[in-house]
N, C-alpha and C positions, 0 to 999 in steps of 0.2 A: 450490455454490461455497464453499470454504475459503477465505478470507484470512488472511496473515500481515502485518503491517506493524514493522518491524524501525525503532528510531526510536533518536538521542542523546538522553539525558537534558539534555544541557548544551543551549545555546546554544537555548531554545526548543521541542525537537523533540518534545515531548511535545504541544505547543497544537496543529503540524502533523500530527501525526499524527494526535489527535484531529478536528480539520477534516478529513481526508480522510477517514477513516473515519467519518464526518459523511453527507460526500457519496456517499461507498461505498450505506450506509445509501439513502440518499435512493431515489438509481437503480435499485438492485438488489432491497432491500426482502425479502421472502420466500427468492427465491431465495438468499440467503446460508443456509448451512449454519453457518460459524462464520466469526468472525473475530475475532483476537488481537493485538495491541498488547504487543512486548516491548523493552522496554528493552534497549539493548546499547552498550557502550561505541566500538567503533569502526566502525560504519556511522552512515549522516547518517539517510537517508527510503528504508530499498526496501523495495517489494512484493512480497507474493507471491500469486500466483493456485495453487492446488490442486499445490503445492509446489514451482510454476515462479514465478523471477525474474522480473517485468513490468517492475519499473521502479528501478533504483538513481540515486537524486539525485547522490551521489558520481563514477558515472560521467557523467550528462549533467549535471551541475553544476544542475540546475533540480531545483523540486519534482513531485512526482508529478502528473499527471494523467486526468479520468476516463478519454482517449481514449486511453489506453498501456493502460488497460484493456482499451477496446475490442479496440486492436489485437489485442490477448492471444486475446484471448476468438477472434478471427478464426481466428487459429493451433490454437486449442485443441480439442482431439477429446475 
């Protein structure tokens, strides 16, 4: 599994993205391959699983969670 977590510098989004990729860590453990944490000026918190979108905070107005992972992971071949 690749991650990407696509984060705002401003308003905090560095501690949140941290903390998920915290939890990322926890769950997944091994099976992570890589995962990146980059700075970007105009997205809030999204995910990316193995170069698929899981989760933009922007669109559901909420922050990321593990089971939007899940969900991912359902869909994912």
């Amino acid at each position: 599994m690749d991650f990407v977590i696509h984060y705002r510098v401003e308003d905090g989004g560095e501690e949140a993205a941290l903390a998920f990729a915290r939890r990322l860590f926890a769950h997944f453990d091994i099976a992570i391959d890589s995962l990146a944490l980059i700075p970007v000026a105009d997205e809030e918190l999204d995910v990316y699983l193995d170069g698929q979108l899981v989760h933009s905070q922007s669109q559901t107005g909420r922050p990321p969670r593990l089971v939007d992972v899940f969900a991912a992971l359902g869909q994912h071949t």
